[in-house]
C-alpha angles and dihedrals in degrees: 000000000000115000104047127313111084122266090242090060080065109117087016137098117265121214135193081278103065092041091044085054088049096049095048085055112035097042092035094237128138115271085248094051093047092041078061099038092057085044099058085049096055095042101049083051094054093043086050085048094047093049087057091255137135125260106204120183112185117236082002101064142234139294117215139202113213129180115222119198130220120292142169121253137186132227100235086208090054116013090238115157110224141177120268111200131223112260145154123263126191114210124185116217115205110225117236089255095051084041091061096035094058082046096048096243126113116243120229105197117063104234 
């Protein structure tokens, strides 16, 4: 992969690790400056999450807090209707640029 992580970390996950290492090579910061840069990130996007906001990165996507109401569920084994509690879910939105770059188009419109 061109732009930072190796090409062998292609097809698989990629950790703090990997986004602190691209960080320290590609900005030019210490590894401890760039460990805490990809910390403070990560961190000011879970505290907006967990206070039911957007996140909204431009050309990546947005990642989305929904409420979900109680339902009623079944247990597929035993057919056993069962409540389903209210909760939180967090859901991430491509935008239309990520969405042609992972399908190897240009997009014409800016998301």
């Amino acid at each position: 992969m061109k732009d930072g992580i190796s090409a062998e970390r292609q097809n698989q996950t990629i950790t703090r690790a990997d986004l602190t290492d691209a960080v320290y090579r590609r900005v030019g910061l210490s590894r401890a400056e760039s460990a805490e840069l990809v910390e403070v990130v990560l961190q000011e996007m879970s505290d907006t999450l967990a206070a039911g906001e957007t996140v909204k990165l431009s050309s990546f996507g947005s990642f989305v807090v929904r409420d979900k109401g109680q339902r009623i569920g079944r247990n597929p084994k035993t057919g056993v209707e069962v409540p389903i509690s209210p909760r939180r879910v967090m859901v991430f939105k491509p935008s239309n640029i990520l969405k042609a770059r992972i399908n190897g188009d240009t997009a014409d419109a800016e998301d």
